[in-house]
C-alpha positions in Angstrom: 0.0 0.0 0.0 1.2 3.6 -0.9 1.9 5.8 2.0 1.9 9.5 2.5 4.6 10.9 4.9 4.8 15.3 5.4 8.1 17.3 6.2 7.2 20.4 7.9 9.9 22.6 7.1 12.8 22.3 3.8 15.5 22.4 7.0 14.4 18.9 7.5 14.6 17.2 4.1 17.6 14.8 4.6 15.3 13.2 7.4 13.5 11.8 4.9 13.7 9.4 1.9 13.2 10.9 -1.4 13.9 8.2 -3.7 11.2 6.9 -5.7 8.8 9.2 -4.2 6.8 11.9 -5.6 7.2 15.1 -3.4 4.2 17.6 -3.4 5.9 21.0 -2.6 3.3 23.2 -0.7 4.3 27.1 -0.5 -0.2 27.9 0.2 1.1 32.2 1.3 1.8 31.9 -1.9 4.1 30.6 -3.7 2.3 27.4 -5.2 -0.9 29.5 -5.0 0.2 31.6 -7.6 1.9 29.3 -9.9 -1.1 26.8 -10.1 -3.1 29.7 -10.9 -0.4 31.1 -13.3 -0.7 28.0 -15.5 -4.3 27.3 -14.9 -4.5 31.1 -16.6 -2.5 30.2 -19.7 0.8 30.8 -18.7 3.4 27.8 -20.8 6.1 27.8 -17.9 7.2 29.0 -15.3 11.2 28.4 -14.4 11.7 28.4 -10.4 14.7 29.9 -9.1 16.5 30.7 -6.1 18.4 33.6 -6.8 17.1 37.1 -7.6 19.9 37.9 -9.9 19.7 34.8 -12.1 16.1 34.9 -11.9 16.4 38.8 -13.6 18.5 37.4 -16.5 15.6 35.4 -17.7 14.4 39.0 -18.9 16.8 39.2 -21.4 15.6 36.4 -22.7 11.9 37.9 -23.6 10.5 36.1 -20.3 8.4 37.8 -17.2 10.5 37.8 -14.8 8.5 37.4 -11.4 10.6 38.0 -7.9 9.3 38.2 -3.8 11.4 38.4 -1.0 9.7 39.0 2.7 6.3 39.0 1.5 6.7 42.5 -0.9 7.7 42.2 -5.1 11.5 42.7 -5.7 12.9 46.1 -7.2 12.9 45.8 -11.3 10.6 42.7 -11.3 7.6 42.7 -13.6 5.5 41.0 -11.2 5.3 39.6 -7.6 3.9 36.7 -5.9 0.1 37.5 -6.2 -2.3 34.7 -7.9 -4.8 37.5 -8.5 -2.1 39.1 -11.3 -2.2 36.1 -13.3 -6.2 36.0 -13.6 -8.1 35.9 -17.1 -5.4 34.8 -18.9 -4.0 37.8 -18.5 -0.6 36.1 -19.0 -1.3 33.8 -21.5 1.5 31.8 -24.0 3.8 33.9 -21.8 6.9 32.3 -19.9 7.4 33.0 -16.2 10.8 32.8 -14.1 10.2 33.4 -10.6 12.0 33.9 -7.0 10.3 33.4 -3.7 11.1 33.7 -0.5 10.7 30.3 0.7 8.9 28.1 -2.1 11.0 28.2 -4.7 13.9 27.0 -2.3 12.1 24.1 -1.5 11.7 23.3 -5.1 15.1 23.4 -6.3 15.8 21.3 -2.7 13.0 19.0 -3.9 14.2 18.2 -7.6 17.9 16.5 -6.1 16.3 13.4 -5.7 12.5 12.6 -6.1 11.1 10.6 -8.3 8.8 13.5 -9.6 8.0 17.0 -8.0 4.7 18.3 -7.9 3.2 22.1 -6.9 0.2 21.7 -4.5 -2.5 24.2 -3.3 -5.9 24.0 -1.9 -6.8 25.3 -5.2 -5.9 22.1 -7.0 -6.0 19.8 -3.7 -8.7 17.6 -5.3 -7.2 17.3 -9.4 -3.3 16.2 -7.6 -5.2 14.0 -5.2 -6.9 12.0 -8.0 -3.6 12.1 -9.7 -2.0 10.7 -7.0 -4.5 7.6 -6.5 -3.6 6.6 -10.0 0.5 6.9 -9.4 2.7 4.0 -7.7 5.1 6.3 -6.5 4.6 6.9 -2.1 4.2 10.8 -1.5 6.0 13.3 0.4 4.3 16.4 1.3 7.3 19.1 1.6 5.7 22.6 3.4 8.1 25.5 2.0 7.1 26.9 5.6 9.1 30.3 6.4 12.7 30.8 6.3 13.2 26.9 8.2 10.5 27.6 10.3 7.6 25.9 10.4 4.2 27.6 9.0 0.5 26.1 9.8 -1.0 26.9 6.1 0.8 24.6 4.2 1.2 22.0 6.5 -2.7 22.2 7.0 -2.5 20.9 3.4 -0.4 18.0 4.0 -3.4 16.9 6.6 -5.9 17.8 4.1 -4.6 16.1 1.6 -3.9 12.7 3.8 -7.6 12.7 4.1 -8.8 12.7 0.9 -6.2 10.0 -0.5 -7.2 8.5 2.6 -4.0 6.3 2.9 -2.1 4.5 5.7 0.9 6.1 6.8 2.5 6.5 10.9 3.9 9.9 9.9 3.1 11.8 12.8 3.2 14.9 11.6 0.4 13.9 9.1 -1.7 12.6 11.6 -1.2 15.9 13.9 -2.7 17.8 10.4 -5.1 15.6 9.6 -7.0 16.0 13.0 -6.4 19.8 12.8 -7.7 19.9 9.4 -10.9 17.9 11.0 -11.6 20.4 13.3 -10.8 24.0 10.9 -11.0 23.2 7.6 -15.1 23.9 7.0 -13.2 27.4 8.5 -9.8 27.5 7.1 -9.8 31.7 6.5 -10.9 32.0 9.7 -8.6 30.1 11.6 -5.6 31.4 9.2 -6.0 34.5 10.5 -4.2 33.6 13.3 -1.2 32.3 11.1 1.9 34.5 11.4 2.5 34.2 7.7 -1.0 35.9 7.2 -0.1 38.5 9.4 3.0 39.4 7.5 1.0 39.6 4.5 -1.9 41.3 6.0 0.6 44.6 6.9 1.2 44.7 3.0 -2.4 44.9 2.2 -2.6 41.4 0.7 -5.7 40.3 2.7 -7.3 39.2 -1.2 -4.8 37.2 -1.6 -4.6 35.1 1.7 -8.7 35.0 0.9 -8.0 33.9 -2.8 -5.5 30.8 -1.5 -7.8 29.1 0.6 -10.4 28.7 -2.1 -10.6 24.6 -2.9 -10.4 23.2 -5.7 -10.5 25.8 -8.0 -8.7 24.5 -11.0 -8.1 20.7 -12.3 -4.7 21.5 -12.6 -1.8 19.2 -12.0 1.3 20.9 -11.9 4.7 19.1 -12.4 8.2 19.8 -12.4 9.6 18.9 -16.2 13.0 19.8 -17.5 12.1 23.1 -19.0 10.1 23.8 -16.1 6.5 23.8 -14.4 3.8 22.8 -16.8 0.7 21.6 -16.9 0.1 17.6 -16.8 -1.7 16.8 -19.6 
């Protein structure tokens, strides 16, 4: 039987065994947020980087370049880390590279060794859950969570996930989300409100946003990792 195990912060990655697994990368404030709803809006690819300098050079190369650090857009960036700029296609054919504070890190930490890496949200929870049923690969939920530390949002995930693949596992981490999820998920923007990663973003007026992320199952998106970048499954 396939299990499902969740790492709770990129600091803790070499606890955990990658091989053969397919690793769901969770950034919810907002990092896989925005790029499922990027290429749900007609955006071809998006190249995740961790550097702000390399991720400008893309520029020269005709692409929108999209940077974030602490929670505000990056000087000389055409765009941020804000699902809402990428909605009704406004984007569309174009090519994305983009830097974040914590999600793209755990992306390029991700690729060293899975099996297959793939961008989860609660906006495409449901469409990488079915994909997942039908994959022989075990999963491992990795939360981008904030600078090492750990974050509630995207961990959340993790137990919200776990519950609708509805797997075995003795992860405890999981099984600490999973019951949480029980008890706040019918009130997820209510209880996130609390989260110190919503707070940050709340003092830069990104309340739409946080509001915007918590939507499920918004698009039946799966979003993988390929060699050019992150694209659509077909």
């Amino acid at each position: 039987m396939k299990t499902i195990e969740t790492c709770v912060s990129p600091d803790l990655l070499d606890l955990h065994e990658l091989t053969n697994k397919t690793v769901i990368v969770v950034d919810i404030f907002r990092a896989s947020s925005t790029m499922v709803t990027a290429l749900s809006n007609g955006v071809k690819t998006i190249v995740p980087v961790r550097d702000l300098n390399q991720c400008m050079a893309y520029k020269e190369q005709g692409w929108l370049i999209a940077g974030e650090r602490n929670g505000k857009q990056a000087d000389g960036f055409d765009l941020g880390n804000s699902p809402l700029a990428y909605l009704n296609q406004q984007f569309a054919e174009k090519n994305v590279a983009m830097t974040t504070t914590n999600g793209t890190r755990a992306i390029s930490l991700a690729k060293e060794h899975a099996a297959e890496v793939l961008i989860g949200s609660f906006l495409n929870l449901k469409a990488t859950a079915n994909y997942l049923q039908n994959s022989s690969n075990d999963v491992l939920v990795l939360c981008a969570g904030w600078k090492g530390k750990f974050n509630i949002e995207d961990s959340l995930y993790a137990g919200a996930l776990s519950l609708v693949l509805d797997w075995k596992h003795n992860c405890d981490a999981t099984l600490a989300m999973e019951s949480l999820y029980r008890q706040v998920g019918a009130n997820l923007y209510e209880f996130l409100q609390q989260a110190s990663h919503a707070k940050r973003l709340q003092n830069h007026d990104l309340e739409k946003d946080i509001n915007f992320c918590l939507h499920t199952d918004q698009y039946n998106a799966v979003v993988y990792l390929s060699e050019e970048g992150l694209k659509l499954k077909a």
